[in-house]
Every structure is written in C-alpha cells, then in structure tokens.
C-alpha positions in Angstrom: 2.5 8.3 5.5 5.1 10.4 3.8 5.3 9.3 0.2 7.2 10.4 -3.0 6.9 9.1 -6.6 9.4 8.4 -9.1 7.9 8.8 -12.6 9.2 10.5 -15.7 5.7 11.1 -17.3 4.0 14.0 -16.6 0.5 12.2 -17.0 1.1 9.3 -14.6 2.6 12.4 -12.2 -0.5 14.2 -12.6 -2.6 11.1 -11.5 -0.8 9.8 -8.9 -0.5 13.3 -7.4 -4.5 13.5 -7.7 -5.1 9.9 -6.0 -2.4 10.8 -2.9 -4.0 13.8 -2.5 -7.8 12.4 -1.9 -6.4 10.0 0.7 -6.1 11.7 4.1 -3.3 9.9 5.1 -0.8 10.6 2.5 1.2 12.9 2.3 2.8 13.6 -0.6 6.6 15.0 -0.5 8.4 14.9 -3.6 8.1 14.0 -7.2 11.3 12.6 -9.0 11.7 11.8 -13.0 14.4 9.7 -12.0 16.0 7.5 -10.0 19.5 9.1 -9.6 17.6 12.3 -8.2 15.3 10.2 -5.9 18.2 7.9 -4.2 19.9 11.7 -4.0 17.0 12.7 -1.5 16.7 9.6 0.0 20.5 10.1 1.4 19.2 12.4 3.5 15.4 11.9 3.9 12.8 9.6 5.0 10.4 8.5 3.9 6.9 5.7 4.5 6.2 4.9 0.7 7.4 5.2 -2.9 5.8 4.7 -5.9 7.8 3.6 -8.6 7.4 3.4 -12.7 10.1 0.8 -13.6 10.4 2.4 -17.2 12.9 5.4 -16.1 15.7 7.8 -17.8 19.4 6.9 -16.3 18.4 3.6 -14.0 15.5 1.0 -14.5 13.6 1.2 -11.5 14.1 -1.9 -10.3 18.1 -1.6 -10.5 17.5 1.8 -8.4 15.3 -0.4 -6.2 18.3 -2.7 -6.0 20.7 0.2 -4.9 18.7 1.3 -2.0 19.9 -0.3 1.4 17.4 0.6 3.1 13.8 1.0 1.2 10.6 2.4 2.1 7.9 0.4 1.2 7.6 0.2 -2.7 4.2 0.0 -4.9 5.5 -0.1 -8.0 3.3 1.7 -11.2 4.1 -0.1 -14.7 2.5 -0.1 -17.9 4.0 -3.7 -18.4 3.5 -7.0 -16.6 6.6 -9.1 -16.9 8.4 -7.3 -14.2 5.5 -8.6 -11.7 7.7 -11.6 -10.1 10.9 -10.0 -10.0 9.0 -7.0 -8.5 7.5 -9.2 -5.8 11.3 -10.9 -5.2 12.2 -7.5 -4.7 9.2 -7.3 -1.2 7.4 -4.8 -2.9 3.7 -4.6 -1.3 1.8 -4.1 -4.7 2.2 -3.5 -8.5 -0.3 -1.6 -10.1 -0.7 -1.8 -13.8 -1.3 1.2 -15.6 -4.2 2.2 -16.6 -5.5 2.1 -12.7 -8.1 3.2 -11.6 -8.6 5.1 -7.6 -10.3 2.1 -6.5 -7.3 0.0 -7.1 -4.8 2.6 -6.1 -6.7 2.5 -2.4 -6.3 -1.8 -2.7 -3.0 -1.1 -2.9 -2.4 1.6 -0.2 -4.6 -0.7 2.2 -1.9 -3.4 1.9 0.5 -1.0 3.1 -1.7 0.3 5.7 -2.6 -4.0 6.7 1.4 -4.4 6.6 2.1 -2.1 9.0 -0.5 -3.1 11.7 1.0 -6.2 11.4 4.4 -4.7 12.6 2.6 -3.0 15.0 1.0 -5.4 16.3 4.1 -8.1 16.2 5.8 -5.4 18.6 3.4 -5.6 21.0 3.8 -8.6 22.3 6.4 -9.0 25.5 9.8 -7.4 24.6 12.6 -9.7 22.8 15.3 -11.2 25.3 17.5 -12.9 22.6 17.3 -13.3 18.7 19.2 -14.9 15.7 20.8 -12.9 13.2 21.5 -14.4 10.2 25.2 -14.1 8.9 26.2 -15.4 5.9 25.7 -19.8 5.8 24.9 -19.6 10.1 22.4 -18.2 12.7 24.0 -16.2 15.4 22.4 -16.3 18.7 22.8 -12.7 20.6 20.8 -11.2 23.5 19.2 -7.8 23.5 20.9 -6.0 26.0 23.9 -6.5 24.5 23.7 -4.6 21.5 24.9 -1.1 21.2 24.5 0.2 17.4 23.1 -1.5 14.3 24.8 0.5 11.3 23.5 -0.2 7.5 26.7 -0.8 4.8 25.4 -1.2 1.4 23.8 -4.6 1.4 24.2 -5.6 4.6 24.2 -4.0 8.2 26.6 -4.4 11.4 25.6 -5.2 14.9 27.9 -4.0 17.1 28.8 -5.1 20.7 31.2 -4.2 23.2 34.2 -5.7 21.7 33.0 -7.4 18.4 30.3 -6.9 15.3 28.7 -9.4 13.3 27.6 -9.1 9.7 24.0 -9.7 8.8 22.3 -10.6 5.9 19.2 -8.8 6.7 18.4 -4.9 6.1 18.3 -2.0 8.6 14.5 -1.9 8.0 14.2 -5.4 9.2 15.3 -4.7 12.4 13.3 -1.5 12.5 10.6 -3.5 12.2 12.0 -6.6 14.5 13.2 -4.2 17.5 10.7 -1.4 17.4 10.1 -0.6 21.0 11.2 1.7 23.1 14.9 0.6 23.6 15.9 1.0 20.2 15.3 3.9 18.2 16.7 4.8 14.3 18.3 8.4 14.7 20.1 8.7 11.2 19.1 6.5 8.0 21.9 4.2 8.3 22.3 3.5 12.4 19.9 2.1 14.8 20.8 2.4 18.6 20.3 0.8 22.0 18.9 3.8 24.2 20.0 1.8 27.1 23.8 2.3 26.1 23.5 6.1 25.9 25.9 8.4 28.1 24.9 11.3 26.8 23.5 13.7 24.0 26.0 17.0 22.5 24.8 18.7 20.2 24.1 16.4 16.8 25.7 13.6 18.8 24.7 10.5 20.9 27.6 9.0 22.7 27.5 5.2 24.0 29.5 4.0 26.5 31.4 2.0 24.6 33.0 5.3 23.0 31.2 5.5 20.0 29.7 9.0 18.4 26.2 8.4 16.6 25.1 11.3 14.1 21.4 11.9 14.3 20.0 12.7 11.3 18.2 15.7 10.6 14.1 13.2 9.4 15.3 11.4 13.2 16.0 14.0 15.5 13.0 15.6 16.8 11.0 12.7 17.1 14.0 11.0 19.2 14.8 13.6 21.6 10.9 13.9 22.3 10.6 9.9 23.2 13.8 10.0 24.7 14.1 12.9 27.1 10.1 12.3 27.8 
C-alpha cells in the first residue's frame, strides 16, 4: 500500500518512518508537516493510506480531513483522546494514541488490510445489474449499463447518463469500492468511467460516446491502459 504521513514533529516522523519501513507491504511515499502541502500532493497523487496527527501548523487535521473529497484510508496518530468520536464520524479505520508502540501500529494496519479484503471480497460476487444512489432526501434507482462517468465535485459526485446526471450524497471512493470490477475503472482522481461506453483513447484522452473527453491522470494511466487494452 502506498502511504504518506502528515506530521509536523520530527520525532513521531522518525517513528512512523521506522514502523512503515519494517512492514513489507508499505510503502512509504511522502512525508508532509502539514496539511496545506499534503492536500497539494494529493491533487495530483494517489494514494492507499495516510496517517495523520490532528495537532498541525495552518489546518487541524481533521478540518484537512474534512476538505478531502476523496480520502485514502486515514489512521489517525494523536497525542490526545477527545478527538476519538469525531475521528471515527469522520470513517477513519484506527486512531492510535501516542506513545504506540509497533505491535499496535501493525493492529492498526491489519484493519486496513481486513477492510480491504472485505471490498474485495464484496466485488466478487455476481456483477451489479441496478443500484440506488442516494440524492439528497430520495433513493434513485439506476441500472449499470447506463452510466457513462461518475465525476467527484467537492462534497459530492455526479453520475452521468446519456442525457441527465444526478447528484449523490456519497464519495467517489464509495463507488470505487461499490463498482470495482472490470467495467469501471478510476482514470484521474476525480472521474470514474464505464469502459463499456469508450470509443476511443488519444493521447491523454478517453472519449465516450456520448461526446465527452475524460483526462487520465498521470497515478491512473498505466495501470488502465494495461487492463484495458489486455
């Protein structure tokens, strides 16, 4: 998993550089001493995991948790204890209280590791026909097929159709994890498409046939041309 922390002490850096580095299946990416700089690389970048201090310079890290629209998955590093619940409201997968020790730190990355099987497994039963998206006070009944682009704006994302778009409640990493399969695909950090409504691929470019131009972005690309054009 690709991972960066946000943490403005040099101690706690030091550690959780240490822990990452004794798992195998971490990879560590980038450190950040605030918030501002991390939701900077995260514009452009993907990323698995994040650890976050919620003590930071220029934005508490649960407001720059807030401001995401599309999080990784969060374990948040504290020295303090009252931000548990509102952590938790937040769908972080664990809060570690400083000190920790490695034992704990691995507790918390086998949650992560226990949350993503689930996904994994939820996505392999028998594809989705239909599904309900959630917009504003209703549910929304819409099949599959139909869809063309999901696009993430701010706190909510579009689905888009042939002639119309609703507005969902729900986050572009939601439907990640709901449509993972090999119809959909994310190609840029804001739009999920339907592979079944390509026409074609130019350059940094995926055209639908309804007309729309998808940017693929640059953490998306290889990994989508190699499923696709397999």
């Amino acid at each position: 998993m690709r991972c960066i922390i946000v943490e403005d002490q040099p101690p706690a850096q030091r550690i959780l550089r240490k822990f990452i580095q004794d798992v195998p299946t971490l990879e560590l990416v980038d450190v950040f001493s605030d918030g501002l700089k991390a939701m900077e690389f995260l514009n452009t970048e993907s990323v698995d995991l994040m650890f976050l201090d919620i003590h930071l310079p220029k934005i508490n890290g649960l407001d720059f948790l807030k401001s995401i629209p599309d999080p990784p998955q969060v374990i948040l590093t504290t020295a303090f204890s009252e931000y548990a619940l509102e952590g938790y409201d937040l769908n972080v997968v664990d809060y570690l209280l400083k000190p920790f020790s490695f034992q704990r730190f691995l507790q918390a990355i086998n949650k992560v590791n226990a949350k993503q099987e689930h996904i994994i497994s939820k996505n392999d039963t028998a594809p989705l026909a239909e599904i309900y998206v959630k917009s504003s006070h209703e549910h929304i009944k819409v099949l599959i097929k139909d869809i063309y682009t999901i696009t993430s704006d701010s706190d909510y994302t579009e689905i888009h159709f042939q002639e119309k778009k609703i507005l969902s409640n729900e986050s572009l990493r939601h439907w990640v994890e709901v449509l993972a399969s090999s119809q959909f695909h994310q190609i840029h950090k804001s739009y999920i498409i339907n592979t079944q409504k390509i026409d074609r691929i130019s350059g940094n470019l995926v055209l639908l046939t309804n007309g729309a131009k998808i940017p693929m972005g640059r953490a998306y690309k290889d990994n989508f041309l190699k499923s696709v054009l397999q």
